[in-house]
C-alpha positions as CSV (number, residue, x, y, z in Angstrom):
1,X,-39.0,-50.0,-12.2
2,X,-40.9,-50.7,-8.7
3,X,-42.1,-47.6,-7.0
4,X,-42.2,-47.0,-2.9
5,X,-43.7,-43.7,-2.4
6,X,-44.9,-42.7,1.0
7,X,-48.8,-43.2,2.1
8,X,-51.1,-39.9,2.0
9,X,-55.0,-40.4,3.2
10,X,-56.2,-40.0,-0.4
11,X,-55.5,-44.0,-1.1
12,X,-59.0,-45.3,0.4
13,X,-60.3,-46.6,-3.6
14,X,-57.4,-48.7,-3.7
15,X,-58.4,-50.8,-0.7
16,X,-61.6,-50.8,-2.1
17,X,-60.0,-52.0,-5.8
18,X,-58.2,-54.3,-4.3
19,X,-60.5,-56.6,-2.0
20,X,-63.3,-56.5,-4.3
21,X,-61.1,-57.5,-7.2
22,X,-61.3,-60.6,-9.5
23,X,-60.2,-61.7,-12.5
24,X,-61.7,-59.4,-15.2
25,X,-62.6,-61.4,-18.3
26,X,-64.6,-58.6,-20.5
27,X,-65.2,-60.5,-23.5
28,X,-65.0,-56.7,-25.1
29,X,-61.3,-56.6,-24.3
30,X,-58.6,-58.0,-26.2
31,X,-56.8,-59.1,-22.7
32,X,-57.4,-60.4,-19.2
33,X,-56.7,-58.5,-16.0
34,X,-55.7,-60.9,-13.3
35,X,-53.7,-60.7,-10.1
36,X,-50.1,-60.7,-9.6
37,X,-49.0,-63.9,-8.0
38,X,-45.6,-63.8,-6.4
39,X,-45.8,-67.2,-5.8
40,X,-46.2,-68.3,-9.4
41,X,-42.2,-68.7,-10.7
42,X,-43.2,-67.3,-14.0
43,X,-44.8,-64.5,-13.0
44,X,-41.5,-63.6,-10.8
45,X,-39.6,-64.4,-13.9
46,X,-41.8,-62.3,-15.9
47,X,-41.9,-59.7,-14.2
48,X,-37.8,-59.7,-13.1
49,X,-37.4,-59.8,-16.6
50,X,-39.3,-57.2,-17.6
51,X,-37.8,-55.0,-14.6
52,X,-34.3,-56.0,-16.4
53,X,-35.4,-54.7,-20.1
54,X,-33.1,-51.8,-21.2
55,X,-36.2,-50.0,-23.0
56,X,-38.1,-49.8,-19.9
57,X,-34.9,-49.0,-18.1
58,X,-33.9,-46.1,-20.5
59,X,-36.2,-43.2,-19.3
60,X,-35.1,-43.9,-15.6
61,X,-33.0,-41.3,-13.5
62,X,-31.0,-43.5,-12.5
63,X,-31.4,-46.7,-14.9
64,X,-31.3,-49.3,-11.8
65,X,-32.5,-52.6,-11.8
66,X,-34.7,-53.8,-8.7
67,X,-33.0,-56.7,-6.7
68,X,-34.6,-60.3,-6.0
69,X,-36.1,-58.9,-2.6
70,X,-37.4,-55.5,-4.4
71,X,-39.2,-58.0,-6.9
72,X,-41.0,-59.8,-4.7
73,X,-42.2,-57.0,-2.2
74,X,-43.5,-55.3,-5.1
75,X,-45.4,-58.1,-5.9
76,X,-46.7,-58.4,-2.5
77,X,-47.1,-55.2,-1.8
78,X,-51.0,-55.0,-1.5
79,X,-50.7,-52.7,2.0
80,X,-48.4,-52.0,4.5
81,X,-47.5,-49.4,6.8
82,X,-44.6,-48.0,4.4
83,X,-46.1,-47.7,1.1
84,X,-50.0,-47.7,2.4
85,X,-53.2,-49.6,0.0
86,X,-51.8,-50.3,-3.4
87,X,-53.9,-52.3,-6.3
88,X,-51.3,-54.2,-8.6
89,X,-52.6,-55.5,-11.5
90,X,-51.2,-57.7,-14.8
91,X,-52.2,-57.5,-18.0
92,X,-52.6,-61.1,-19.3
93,X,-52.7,-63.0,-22.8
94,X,-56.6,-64.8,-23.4
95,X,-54.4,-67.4,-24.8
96,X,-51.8,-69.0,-22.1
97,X,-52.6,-66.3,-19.2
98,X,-49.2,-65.1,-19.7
99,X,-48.1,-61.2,-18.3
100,X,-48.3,-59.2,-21.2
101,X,-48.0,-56.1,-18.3
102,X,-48.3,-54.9,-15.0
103,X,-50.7,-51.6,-13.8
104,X,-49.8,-50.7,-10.7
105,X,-52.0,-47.5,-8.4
106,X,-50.6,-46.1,-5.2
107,X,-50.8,-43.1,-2.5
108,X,-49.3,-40.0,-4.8
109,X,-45.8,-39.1,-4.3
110,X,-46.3,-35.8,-2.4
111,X,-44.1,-34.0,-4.7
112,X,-46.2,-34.7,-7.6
113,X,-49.1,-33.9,-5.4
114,X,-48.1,-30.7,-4.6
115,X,-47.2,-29.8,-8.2
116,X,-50.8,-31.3,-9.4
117,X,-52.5,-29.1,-6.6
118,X,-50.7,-26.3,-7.5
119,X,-51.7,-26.6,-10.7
120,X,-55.9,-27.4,-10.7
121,X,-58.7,-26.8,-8.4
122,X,-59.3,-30.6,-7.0
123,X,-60.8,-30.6,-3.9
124,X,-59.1,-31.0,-0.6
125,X,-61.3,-34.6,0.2
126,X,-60.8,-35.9,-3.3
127,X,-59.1,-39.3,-3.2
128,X,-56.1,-39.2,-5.4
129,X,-53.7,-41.8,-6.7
130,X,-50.7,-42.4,-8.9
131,X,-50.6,-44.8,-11.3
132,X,-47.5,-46.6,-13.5
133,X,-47.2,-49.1,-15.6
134,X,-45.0,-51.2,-18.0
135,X,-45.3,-53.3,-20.8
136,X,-43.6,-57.0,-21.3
137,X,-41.6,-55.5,-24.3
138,X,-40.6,-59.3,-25.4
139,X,-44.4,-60.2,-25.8
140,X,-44.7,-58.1,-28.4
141,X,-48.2,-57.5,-28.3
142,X,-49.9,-54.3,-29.4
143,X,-51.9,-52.0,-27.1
144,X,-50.9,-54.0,-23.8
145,X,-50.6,-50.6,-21.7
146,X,-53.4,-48.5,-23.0
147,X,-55.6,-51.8,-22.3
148,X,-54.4,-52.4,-19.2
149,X,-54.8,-48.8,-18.5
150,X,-58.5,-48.2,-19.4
151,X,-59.7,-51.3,-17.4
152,X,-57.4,-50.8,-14.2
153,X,-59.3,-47.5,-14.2
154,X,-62.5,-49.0,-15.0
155,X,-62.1,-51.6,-11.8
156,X,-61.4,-48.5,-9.5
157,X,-64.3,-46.4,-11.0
158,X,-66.5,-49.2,-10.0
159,X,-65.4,-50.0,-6.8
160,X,-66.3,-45.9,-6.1
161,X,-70.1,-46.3,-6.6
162,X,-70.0,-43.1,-7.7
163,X,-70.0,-41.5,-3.6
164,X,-66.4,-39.8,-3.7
165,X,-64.5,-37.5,-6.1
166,X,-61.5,-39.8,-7.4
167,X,-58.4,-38.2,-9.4
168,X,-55.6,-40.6,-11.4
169,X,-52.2,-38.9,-11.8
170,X,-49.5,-39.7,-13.3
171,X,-45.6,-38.1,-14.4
172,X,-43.8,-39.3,-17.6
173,X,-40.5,-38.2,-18.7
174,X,-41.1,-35.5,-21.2
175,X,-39.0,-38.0,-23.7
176,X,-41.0,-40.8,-23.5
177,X,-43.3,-40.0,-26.3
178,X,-45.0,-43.6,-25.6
179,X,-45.6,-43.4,-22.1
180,X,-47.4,-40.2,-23.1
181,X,-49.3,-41.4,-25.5
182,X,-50.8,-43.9,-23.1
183,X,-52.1,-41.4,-20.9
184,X,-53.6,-39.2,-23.6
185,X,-55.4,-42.4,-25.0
186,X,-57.4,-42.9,-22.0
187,X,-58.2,-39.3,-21.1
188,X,-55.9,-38.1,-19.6
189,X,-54.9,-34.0,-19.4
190,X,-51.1,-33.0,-19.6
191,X,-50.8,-30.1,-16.9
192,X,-48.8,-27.0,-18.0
193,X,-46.0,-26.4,-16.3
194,X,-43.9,-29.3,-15.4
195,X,-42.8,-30.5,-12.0
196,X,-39.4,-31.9,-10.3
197,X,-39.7,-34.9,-10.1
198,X,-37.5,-38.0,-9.2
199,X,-35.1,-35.8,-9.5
200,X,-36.0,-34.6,-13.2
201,X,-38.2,-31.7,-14.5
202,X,-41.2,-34.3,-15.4
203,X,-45.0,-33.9,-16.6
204,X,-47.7,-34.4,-14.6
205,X,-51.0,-35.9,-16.0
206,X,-54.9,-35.7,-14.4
207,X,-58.0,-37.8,-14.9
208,X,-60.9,-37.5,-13.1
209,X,-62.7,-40.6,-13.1
């Protein structure tokens, strides 16, 4: 479920994201957004588990399970020279602090950027990033990934200030009607034609924040 997709220079707002972040207690939201410790065993545990879940593993071309070592550099995995800035983010419980879910933002897969350009007018000095993310299905709790969503996006919009033009993308398989429904819940537009993809014909999703 981890994702390593190349660096592009559209990625700046994650750095941004990412140094100024801390943990984001809106007493308007149902849940916390905190950072992913790799260090903390039941965050690794949680989030190995999670990675392990057959309902997050069914809509994935291949269905494979990350190893140990893939765990834990996705956890860590705030920049380097591979995979370029990334802002990951978990979705925890006001309760116990437990991950409910993860939010992850990255440079955009440059097949899915090519099929988003092809498709809309954005600017050539937009910034532009992907963004996953996955719900702890044995938590049970409702509305964990359109939270987590809506304030990842928030934290991004306001490290911006407003000075850049800043795009969220996205691709879902066309199957996974709740994925989907994620997206469309916080604004985002379903493009229409679709694009390969991870080696499937997926859609591609744009919000301009």
């Amino acid at each position: 479920m981890t994702s390593n997709c190349p660096a592009t220079n559209h990625a700046n707002i994650l750095t941004l994201a990412s140094n100024n972040f801390t943990l984001r207690d809106d007493p308007n939201e149902p849940y916390l957004i905190i950072e992913v410790n790799p260090d903390n065993p039941n965050h690794s545990t949680t989030i190995t588990e999670m990675d392990q879940d057959s309902r997050a593993l069914q809509f994935l071309n291949p269905p494979m399970v990350s190893s140990p070592q893939e765990i834990d550099d996705f956890m860590r995995a705030k920049f380097d020279k591979k995979n370029g800035p990334r802002l990951i983010l978990a979705v925890a419980s006001r309760e116990d602090m437990s991950i409910l879910g993860w939010v992850q933002c990255y440079p955009v897969d440059p097949k899915l950027l090519a099929g988003v350009k092809q498709q809309t007018s954005i600017s050539e000095d937009a910034q532009i990033f992907e963004i996953s993310y996955l719900k702890n299905f044995k938590a049970n709790k409702p509305g964990v990934a359109v939270n987590g969503v809506k304030q990842v996006l928030e934290i991004i919009q306001a490290a911006n200030h407003g000075h850049k033009q800043v795009y969220a993308v996205a691709s879902t398989n066309p199957l996974n009607i709740a994925s989907e429904k994620v997206l469309e819940k916080n604004g985002f537009l379903v493009l229409p034609n679709e694009i390969e993809y991870d080696g499937e014909s997926d859609h591609a999703w744009v919000k301009k924040l």
